[in-house]
N, C-alpha and C positions, 0 to 999 in steps of 0.2 A: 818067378814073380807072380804073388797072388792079385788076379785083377776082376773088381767088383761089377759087373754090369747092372745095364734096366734098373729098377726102384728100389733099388740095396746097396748094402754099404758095407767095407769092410769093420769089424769090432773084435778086436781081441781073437784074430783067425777064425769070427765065425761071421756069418753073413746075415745080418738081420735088416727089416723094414724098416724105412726110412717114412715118419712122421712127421709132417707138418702143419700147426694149426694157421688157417691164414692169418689177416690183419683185424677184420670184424671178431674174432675168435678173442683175440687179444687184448682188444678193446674192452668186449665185455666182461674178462677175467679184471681187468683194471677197476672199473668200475663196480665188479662184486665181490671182489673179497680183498682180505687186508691182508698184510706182507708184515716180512721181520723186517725187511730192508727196500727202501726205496734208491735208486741211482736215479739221478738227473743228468743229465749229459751220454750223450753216447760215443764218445771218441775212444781212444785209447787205453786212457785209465777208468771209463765208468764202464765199456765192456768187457774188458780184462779182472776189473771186479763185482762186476754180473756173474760172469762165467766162476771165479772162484768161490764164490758165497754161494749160489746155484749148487754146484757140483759137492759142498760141503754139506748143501742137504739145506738150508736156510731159504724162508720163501722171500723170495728173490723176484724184484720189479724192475725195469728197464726201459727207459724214457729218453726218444733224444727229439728236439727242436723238428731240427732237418732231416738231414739224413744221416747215419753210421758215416763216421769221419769225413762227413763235411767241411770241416773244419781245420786246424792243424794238422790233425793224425794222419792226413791225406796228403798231407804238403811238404813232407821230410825231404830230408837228403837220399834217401832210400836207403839208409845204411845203419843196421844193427852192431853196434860198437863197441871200446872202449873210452874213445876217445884219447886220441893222441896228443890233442892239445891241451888235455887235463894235466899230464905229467908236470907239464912247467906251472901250474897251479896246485899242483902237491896234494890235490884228490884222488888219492890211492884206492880208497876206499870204495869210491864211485867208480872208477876203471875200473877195478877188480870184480866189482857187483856188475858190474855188465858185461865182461869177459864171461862169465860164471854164467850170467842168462842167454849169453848169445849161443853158448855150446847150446844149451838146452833146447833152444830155439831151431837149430840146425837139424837137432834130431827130430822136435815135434813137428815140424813143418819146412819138411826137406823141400817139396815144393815152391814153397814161398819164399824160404830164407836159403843162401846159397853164401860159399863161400867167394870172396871176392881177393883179388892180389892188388895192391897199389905199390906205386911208383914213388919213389920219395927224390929227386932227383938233387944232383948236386954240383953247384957252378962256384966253387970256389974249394980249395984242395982240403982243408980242415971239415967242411962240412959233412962227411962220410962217416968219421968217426965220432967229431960231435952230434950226429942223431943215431949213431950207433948203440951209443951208450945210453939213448932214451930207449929205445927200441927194445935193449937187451930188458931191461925194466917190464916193458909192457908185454914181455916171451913171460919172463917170470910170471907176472901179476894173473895172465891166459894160465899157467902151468895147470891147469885141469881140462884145459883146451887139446881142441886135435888139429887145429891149425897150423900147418909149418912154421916155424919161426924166423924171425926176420935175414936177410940176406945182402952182404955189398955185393953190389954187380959194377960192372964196367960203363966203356961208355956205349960200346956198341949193343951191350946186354940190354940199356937202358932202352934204346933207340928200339930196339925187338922188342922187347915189351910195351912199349907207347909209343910208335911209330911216327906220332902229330908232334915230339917233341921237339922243342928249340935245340938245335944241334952246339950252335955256338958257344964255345964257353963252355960245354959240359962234360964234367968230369968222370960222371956216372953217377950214382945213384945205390939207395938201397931199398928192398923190394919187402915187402912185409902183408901181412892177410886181416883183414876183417870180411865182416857178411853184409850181404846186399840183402834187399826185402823188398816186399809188393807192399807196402805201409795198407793203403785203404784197403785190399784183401784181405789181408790178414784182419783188420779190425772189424771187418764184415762175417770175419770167419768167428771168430769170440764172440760177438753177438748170436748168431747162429749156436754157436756150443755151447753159451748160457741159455737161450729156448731149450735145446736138448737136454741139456741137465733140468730142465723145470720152471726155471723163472718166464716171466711175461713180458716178452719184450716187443715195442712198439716203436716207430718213429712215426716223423708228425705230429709231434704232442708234445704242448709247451706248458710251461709252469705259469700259471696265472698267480696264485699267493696259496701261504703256508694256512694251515688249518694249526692254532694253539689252545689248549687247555692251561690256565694257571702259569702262563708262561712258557712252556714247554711243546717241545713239536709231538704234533699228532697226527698230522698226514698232510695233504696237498689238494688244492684244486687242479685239475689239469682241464687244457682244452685239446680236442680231437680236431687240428687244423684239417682236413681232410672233413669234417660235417659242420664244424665250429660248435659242436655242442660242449658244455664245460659241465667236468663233475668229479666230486669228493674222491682221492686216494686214503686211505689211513697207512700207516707201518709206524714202526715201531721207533725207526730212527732212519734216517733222510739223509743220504755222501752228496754233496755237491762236487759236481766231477763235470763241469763244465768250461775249461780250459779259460779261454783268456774271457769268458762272461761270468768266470766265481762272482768277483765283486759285484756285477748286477741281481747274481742270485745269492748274496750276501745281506744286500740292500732290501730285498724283499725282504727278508729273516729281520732284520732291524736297520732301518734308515739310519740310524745314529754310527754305521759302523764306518770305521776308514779304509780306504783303498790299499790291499797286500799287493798289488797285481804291476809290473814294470811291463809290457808288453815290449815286445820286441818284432820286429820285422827283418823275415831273410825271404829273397828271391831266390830263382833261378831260371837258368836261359837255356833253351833245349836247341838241339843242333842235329843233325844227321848224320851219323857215323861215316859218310863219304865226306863232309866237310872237316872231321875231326875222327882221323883213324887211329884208334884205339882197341886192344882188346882187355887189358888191365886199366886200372884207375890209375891216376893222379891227384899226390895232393900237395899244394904249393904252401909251404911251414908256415910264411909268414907273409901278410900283405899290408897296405899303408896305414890299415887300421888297425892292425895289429893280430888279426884273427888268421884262421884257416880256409884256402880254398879248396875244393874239392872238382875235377874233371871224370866222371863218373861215365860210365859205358852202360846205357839201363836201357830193356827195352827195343834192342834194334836203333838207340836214339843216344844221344850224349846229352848226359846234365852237367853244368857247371854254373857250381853255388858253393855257400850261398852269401847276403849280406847280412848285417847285424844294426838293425838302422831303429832308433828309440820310436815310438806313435801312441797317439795319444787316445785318438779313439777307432780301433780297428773295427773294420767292417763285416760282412759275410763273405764278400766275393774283394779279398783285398788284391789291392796291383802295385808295380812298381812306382815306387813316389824318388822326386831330385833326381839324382843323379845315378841311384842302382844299378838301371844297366849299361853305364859308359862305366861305372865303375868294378861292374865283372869283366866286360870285355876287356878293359886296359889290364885289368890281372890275369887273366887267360892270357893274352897276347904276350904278354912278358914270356911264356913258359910253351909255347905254340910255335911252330916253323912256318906255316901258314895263317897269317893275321883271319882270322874270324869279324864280320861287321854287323850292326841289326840287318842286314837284308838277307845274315845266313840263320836267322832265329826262325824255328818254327815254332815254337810255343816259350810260353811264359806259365809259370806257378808261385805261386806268393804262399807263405804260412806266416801266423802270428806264434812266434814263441808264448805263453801261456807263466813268465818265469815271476815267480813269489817273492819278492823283497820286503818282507814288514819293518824294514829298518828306513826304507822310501829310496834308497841305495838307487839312482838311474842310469850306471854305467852298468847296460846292461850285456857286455862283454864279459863282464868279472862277477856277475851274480853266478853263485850256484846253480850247476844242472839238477841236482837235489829236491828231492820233490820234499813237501811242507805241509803238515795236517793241522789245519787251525779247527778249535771246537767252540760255538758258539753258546752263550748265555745258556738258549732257547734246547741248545742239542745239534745243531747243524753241524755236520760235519763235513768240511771243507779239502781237499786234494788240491794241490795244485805244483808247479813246475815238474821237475824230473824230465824223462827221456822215452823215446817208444826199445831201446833195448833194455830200459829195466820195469816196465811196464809190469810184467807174473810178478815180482820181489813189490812191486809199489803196490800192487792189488793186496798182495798181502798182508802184508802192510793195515792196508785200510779193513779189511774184512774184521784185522782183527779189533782194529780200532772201535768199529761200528759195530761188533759185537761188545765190547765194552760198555760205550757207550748208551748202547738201547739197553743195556741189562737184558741181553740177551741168553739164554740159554745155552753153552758150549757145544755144536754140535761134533762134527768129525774136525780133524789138522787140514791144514793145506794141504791139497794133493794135487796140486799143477806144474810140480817139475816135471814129471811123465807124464803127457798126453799127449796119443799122439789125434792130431786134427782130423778133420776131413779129406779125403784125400791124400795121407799119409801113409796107409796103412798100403804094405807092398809097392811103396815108389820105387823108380828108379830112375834115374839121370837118361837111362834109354827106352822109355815110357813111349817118347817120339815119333821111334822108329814103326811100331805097332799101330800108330796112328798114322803113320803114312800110309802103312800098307790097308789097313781098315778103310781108310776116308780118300783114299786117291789124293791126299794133298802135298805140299811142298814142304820140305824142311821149317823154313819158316815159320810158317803157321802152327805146323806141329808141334813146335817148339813152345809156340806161346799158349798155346793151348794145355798144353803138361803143363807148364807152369804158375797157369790159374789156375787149374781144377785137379792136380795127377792123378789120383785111379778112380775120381770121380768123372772123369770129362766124359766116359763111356756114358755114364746115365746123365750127363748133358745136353749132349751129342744125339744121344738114340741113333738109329740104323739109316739115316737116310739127311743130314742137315743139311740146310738149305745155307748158301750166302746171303745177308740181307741185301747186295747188291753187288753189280760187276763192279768190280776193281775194291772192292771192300774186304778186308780181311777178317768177318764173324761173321757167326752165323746167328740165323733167325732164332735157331733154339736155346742159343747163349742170353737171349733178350728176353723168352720166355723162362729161361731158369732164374735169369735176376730177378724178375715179377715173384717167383713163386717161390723161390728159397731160399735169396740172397734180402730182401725187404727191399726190392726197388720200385719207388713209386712216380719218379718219373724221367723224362728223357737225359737229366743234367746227373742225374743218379747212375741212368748209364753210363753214359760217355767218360764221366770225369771218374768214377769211384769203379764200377763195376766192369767197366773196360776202362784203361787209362790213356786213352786216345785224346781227350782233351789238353793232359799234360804235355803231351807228344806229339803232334798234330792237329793246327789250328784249319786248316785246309779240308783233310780229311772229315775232321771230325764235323765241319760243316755242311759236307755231304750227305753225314750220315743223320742227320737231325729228324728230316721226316722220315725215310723208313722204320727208324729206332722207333717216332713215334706212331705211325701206324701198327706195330705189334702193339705194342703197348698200349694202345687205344682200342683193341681188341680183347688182350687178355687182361684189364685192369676196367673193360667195360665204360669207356669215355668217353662222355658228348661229346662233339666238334669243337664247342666251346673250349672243354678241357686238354684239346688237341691242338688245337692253335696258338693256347695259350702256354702250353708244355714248348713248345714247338718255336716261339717269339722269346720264353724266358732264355732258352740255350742258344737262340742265334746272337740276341742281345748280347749275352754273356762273350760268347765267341767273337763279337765285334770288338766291346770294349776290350777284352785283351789282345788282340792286335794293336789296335792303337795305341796300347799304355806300352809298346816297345817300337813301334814304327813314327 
C-alpha cells in the first residue's frame, strides 16, 4: 500500500505538493477577473459541476451562501443507490443511471463510499419471492456493478444479519447491497477538486442581483458576508445550482417567473447502535404513506428515515414539523424487537428535497427523482431535483448545457468517470490498522479517521495530534485542516459538515462547541466577538434540535 505523508499527496503513483490558496486569495480572484462559468450554489450538484467544468479546462467560479452542503447535500439518507422503490414506478432508466455511478463512486472514493448489505425482511409467506423478482431486476439493471447480488435467506439468517429484528411472524427475508457515503465530505471533497483543477471557489458569498446587458446575463453582484463588501462578477453564463432556493434565485433573474420547486421535507432519528443492534441495514418496503423506510447502521450510530412531508417555506436549519417523529418511531417499531421511544434519540437531521415539478404536481412522493434544467429569457441556467448518487452524470449534464448556452468555446469531454479523490490513491479497508499502531489509539477512532481522510489522514494528523479534549474523539489538528483545506469557517461548519457529530450526537457535540471554537479563533484570527458569537449560533442550534424531538 502506497501511503502519502507530511504536505503531499498521492497523484497518478507520483508524489507531488499540495497547494492551497486561502479565502482572501479567492476573493480577490473573484473580483478580478471574469470566468466562462459562474455556479451559484455549493451543494451537490453546483460542486460536482465546478469540479467538472474546472477539470475540462473552463474558467470555472464557485459560490456558495453558507457553507459546502449546508444544505440538503448534508442531510441524505447516506446512501448512494439505485433506488429500490423506483422499480414499482417503472424508472429504469434512473436506477440503472445510478447503479452505473455508484460503481464509479466506489472506486473514486473507496474512503467515503463503501458497500453496504440490507435486509429486506419478510412477514408474510409470498412476500420472499414477490420482491425477489424486483431484486432479480435491479441485479440486472447493477449488471456492470461488482456488488453481490441479491439473496433469500431464512429466518434465522435474517435475525444474524439485523439482530434488532422483530422475531414474530418472520419468515426470513432477502439480503441485497447498495453503498453508504459521508454525503457532506464527499461534497467538501468536489469543492476542494474543483480549486485543484483551477476554478475559484469561495463560501460566504451570496448573490445580491444579476448584472444584464440588452437583456441578457453578464455577471453578478456578489457580497463577501465575511467583510459585507459587495462587488461585480462577469462570466459568460451563470447555472443556478442552489437546491430548494432555485426559485428565489430565479426571481432575481425575473420577478415575473413562476415557482418549479415542490419542496419536500424527510427527517431522520439517530439512535445508538446499543439501543438498535445492527450490522446490515434495513429497509421496511412499505409504510402508511406509502413510501420506503430505511434503518441504516452509519457512523458508530443508527439512522432511521426518512419522511416525505410537502412545506411550504423551508428554512436553513429545518426541524421536524406534526407529527414526523411519532411517525418514524411507530414504523421502526413495527419492524424492531425492542420498542425504541424519543428518550432513546440522540440527534435529529432534517433535509429539504430540492424536487422540480413545473406542471405544480404536489404529491411530492410520485414526482421524479430526475433532475430538470430550465433556461431562462435572460440565459439562467437553472439545475434542479435529481439524487446525490447521480450527481457526476447530472454535472454533466449541465457543463454541457452551459457550454451551449454561453456559446462557449468546446473545451476537452468529460472526464470524471475516473477520478480518483483525495485520499484515494493507495486505500485500503486496513489503512486502520497502521494508524493504530502510529497514533497509539483505539480501533474506533482509527476507523473513523480512515474514513474521513484515507491516505491523507497521515498529513492531517502530522506526528504528534493532540485530542481537543478528554473524553472527545478528534483531534485539534482535524479542526486546523478544516480551517485550511477543507473551507471551514466556523464552529457549526465543524461539528455538523466537517465532523458529523451534530447529526449523531447532540450531547457530545455540545461539549465540543468551545474548544472547536477556541482553535478556530486562533487559526481563522477572531475577536472575542466573533467567538462568542460562533460559539451562541451552535449552542442555539444544538438547543433547538432537542426540543424539536423531546
Amino acid at each position: 500500500m502506497q501511503i502519502c505523508r507530511g504536505k503531499e499527496t498521492c497523484k497518478a503513483g507520483r508524489i507531488v505538493k499540495m497547494e492551497k490558496q486561502g479565502r482572501a486569495e479567492q476573493i480577490s480572484k473573484l473580483q478580478k477577473e471574469s470566468y466562462d462559468i459562474l455556479f451559484i450554489g455549493g451543494g451537490s450538484t453546483g460542486a460536482g459541476a465546478a469540479f467538472d467544468a474546472a477539470k475540462r479546462g473552463y474558467k470555472t467560479a464557485l459560490i456558495e451562501k453558507r457553507d459546502f452542503a449546508s444544505g440538503t447535500s448534508s442531510r441524505s439518507t447516506k446512501l448512494i443507490h439505485g433506488g429500490v422503490r423506483y422499480l414499482a414506478q417503472f424508472h429504469f432508466k434512473l436506477i440503472h443511471e445510478a447503479l452505473t455511478e455508484r460503481q464509479r463512486l466506489l472506486e473514486n472514493a473507496p474512503h467515503l463510499v463503501k458497500p453496504l448489505k440490507f435486509v429486506l425482511p419478510a412477514y408474510r409467506f409470498y412476500e420472499r419471492p414477490y420482491y425477489g423478482i424486483g431484486l432479480t431486476l435491479y441485479d440486472i439493471l447493477a449488471s456492470r456493478g461488482k456488488l453481490p447480488s441479491h439473496k433469500t435467506i431464512s429466518k434465522s439468517e435474517a435475525i444474524k444479519e439485523f439482530s434488532a429484528i422483530k422475531k414474530d411472524g418472520l419468515f426470513g427475508g432477502i439480503t441485497y447491497y447498495d453503498a453508504q457515503f459521508n454525503d457532506a465530505r464527499l461534497n467538501v471533497l468536489l469543492a476542494r477538486a474543483a480549486e485543484k483543477e483551477g476554478a475559484t471557489v469561495a463560501n460566504r458569498v451570496e448573490l445580491v442581483s444579476f448584472i444584464k446587458e440588452n437583456g441578457k446575463l453578464k455577471g453578478a453582484n456578489l457580497k463577501d458576508l465575511e467583510t459585507g463588501k459587495i462587488f461585480p462578477i462577469y462570466a459568460k453564463v451563470i447555472a443556478n445550482t442552489t437546491g430548494v432556493w432555485v426559485d428565489h434565485v430565479r426571481r432575481l433573474d425575473d420577478s415575473r417567473t413562476f415557482n418549479v420547486l415542490s419542496p419536500s421535507q424527510g427527517i431522520h432519528l439517530v439512535f445508538s447502535k446499543e439501543k438498535i443492534p445492527c450490522e446490515s441495514a434495513m429497509i421496511i418496503p412499505k409504510t402508511k404513506d406509502g413510501r420506503v423506510v430505511f434503518i441504516i447502521p452509519w457512523e458508530d450510530h443508527v439512522i432511521l428515515g426518512t419522511t416525505d412531508t410537502p412545506i411550504e417555506n423551508p428554512g436553513d436549519e429545518p426541524l421536524p414539523i406534526g407529527n414526523e417523529v411519532q411517525f418514524l418511531l411507530d414504523t421502526g417499531n413495527d419492524y424492531l424487537e425492542s420498542k425504541v421511544t424519543q428518550k432513546d434519540i440522540v440527534s435529529v437531521f432534517v433535509g429539504i428535497r430540492p424536487l422540480i415539478s413545473p406542471e405544480g404536481n404536489q404529491d411530492t412522493k410520485n414526482i421524479s427523482r430526475e433532475e430538470v434544467i430550465l433556461v431562462s429569457n435572460s440565459g439562467l441556467v437553472t439545475m434542479g431535483g435529481g439524487k446525490w448518487s447521480t450527481y457526476r452524470k447530472m454535472a454533466e449534464e449541465l457543463v454541457d448545457r452551459l457550454v451551449q448556452v454561453g456559446s462557449i468555446e468546446t473545451k476537452e469531454e468529460c472526464s470524471t468517470k475516473v477520478y480518483p479523490f483525495p485520499g484515494s490513491k493507495g486505500y485500503s479497508e486496513t489503512l486502520y490498522q497502521e494508524l493504530e499502531k502510529t497514533y497509539k489509539i483505539e480501533t474506533k477512532l482509527a476507523k473513523r479517521l480512515q474514513n474521513y481522510y484515507g491516505t491523507e489522514v497521515f498529513e492531517v494528523l502530522g506526528k504528534k495530534p493532540k485530542l481537543i479534549g478528554k473524553g472527545i474523539p478528534f483531534f485539534e489538528e482535524e479542526v486546523v485542516f478544516a480551517a485550511k483545506e477543507e473551507f471551514a469557517l466556523g464552529v457549526t461548519d465543524i461539528l455538523a459538515r466537517r465532523f458529523r457529530i451534530l447529526f449523531l450526537d447532540l450531547d457530545l457535540s455540545q461539549k465540543m462547541v468551545a474548544p472547536v471554537a477556541t482553535i478556530l479563533a486562533k487559526q481563522l484570527k477572531w475577536k472575542e466577538k466573533t467567538k462568542k458569537a460562533e460559539e451562541a449560533e451552535a449552542l442555539n442550534l444544538i438547543e433547538s434540535l432537542k426540543k424539536s424531538y423531546r
